[in-house]
C-alpha positions in Angstrom: 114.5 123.3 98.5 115.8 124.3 102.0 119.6 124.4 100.2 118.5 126.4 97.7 116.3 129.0 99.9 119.4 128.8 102.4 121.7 130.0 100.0 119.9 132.3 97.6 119.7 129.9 94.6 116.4 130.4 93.3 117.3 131.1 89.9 118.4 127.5 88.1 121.2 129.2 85.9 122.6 130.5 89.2 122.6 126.9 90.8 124.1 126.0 87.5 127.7 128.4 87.6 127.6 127.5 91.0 128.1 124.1 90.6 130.2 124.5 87.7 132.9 127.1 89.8 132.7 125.0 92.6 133.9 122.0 90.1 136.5 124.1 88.6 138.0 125.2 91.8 138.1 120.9 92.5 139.4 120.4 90.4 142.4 123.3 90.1 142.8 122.5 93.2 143.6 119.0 92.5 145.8 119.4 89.8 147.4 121.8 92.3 148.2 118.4 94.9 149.3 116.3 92.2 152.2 119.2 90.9 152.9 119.5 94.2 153.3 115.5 95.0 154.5 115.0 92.0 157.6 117.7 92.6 158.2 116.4 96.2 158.8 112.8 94.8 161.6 114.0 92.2 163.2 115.7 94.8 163.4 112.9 97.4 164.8 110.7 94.0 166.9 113.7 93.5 168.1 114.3 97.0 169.0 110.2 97.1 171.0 110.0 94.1 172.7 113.2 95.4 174.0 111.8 98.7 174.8 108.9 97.0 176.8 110.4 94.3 178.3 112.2 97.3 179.3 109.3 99.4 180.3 107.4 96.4 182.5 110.2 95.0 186.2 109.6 96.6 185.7 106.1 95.5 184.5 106.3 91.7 187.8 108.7 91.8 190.0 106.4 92.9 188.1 103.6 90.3 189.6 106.3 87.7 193.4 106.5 88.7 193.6 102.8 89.1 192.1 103.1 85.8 189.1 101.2 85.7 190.9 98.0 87.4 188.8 94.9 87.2 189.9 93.7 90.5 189.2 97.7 92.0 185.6 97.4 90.8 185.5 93.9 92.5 186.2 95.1 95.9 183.8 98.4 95.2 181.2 97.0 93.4 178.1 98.4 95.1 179.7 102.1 95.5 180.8 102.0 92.0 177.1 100.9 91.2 175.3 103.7 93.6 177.6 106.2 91.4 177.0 105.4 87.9 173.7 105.3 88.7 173.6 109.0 90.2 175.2 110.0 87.6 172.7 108.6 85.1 170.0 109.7 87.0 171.6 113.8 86.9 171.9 113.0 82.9 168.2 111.6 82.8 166.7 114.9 84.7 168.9 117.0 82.7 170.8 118.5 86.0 173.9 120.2 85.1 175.0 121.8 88.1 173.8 119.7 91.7 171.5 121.5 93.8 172.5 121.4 97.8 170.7 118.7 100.1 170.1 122.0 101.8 168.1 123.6 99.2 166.1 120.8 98.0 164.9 120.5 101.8 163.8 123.9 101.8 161.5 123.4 98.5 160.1 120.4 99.9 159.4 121.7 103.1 157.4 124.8 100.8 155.2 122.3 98.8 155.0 120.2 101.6 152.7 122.7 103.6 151.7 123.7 100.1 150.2 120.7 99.3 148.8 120.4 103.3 146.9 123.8 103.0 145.5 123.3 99.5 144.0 119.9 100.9 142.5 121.1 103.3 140.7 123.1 100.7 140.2 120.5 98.3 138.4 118.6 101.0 136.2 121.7 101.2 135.9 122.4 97.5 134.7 118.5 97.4 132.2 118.8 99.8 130.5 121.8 98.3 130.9 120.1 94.6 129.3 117.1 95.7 126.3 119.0 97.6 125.7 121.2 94.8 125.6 118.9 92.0 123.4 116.6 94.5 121.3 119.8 94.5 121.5 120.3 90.9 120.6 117.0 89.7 117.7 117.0 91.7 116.3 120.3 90.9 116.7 119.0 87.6 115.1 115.8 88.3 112.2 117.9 89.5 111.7 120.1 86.7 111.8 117.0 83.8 108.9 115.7 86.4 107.0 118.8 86.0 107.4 119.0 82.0 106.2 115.3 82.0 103.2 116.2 84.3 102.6 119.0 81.9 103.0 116.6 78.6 100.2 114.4 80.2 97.9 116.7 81.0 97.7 118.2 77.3 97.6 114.3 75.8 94.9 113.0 78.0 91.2 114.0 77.6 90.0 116.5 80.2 87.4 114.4 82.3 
């Protein structure tokens, strides 16, 4: 009762959108940390393959003019490997033109404090979720007593 006094809630349907905006904005906000996460892991696959396709590059070319040599891709195995592998991985993503290492810092560096800022809201946004539905659910709890009290007293006999 205090929460609700505290807060101006005395109306249920009130306490009601509030706990159901405070959800939504959980929620948003959580689907907001996953986009985020889930863009700062392609780029840290992305940014791998890339300096591996780099480093791997002068020798894939050299695989080429020696055309395809069995005994060249003996002694090169593993940077012939890292390099066809790159290169599936930029066919996979659909990347026609390599972003720089450069660039692909810079963008995770952006979500990165992205993400950091809209955690510390979500952690917020949690909090209050969690206290209002508590809130919620027992105002509810109270007001199925009350109906119940209610129901008994018309059934039983007045004494």
């Amino acid at each position: 009762m205090n929460y609700l006094m505290e807060h101006r809630l005395t109306d249920y349907n009130d306490l009601s959108e509030k706990a159901s905006a405070a959800t939504d904005r959980f929620h948003a906000l959580s689907s907001q940390i996953k986009t985020c996460e889930k863009r700062i892991a392609e780029i840290v696959v992305l940014r791998t393959h890339i300096q591996n396709y780099i480093k791997t590059r002068d020798t894939y070319t050299d695989y080429r003019k020696a055309g395809y040599s069995a005994k060249f891709r003996v002694n090169h195995e593993s940077e012939i490997l890292l390099h066809q592998a790159a290169k599936r991985a930029f066919d996979e993503l659909g990347v026609k033109k390599l972003p720089t290492v450069m660039i692909l810092n810079s963008e995770y560096s952006v979500l990165l404090s992205e993400k950091k800022a809209a955690y510390v809201e979500y952690r917020q946004a949690k909090n209050e979720m969690r206290e209002l539905l508590a809130v919620k659910s027992n105002v509810q709890h109270l007001l199925r007593a009350k109906e119940t009290d209610r129901e008994r007293r018309r059934i039983e006999p007045h004494r």
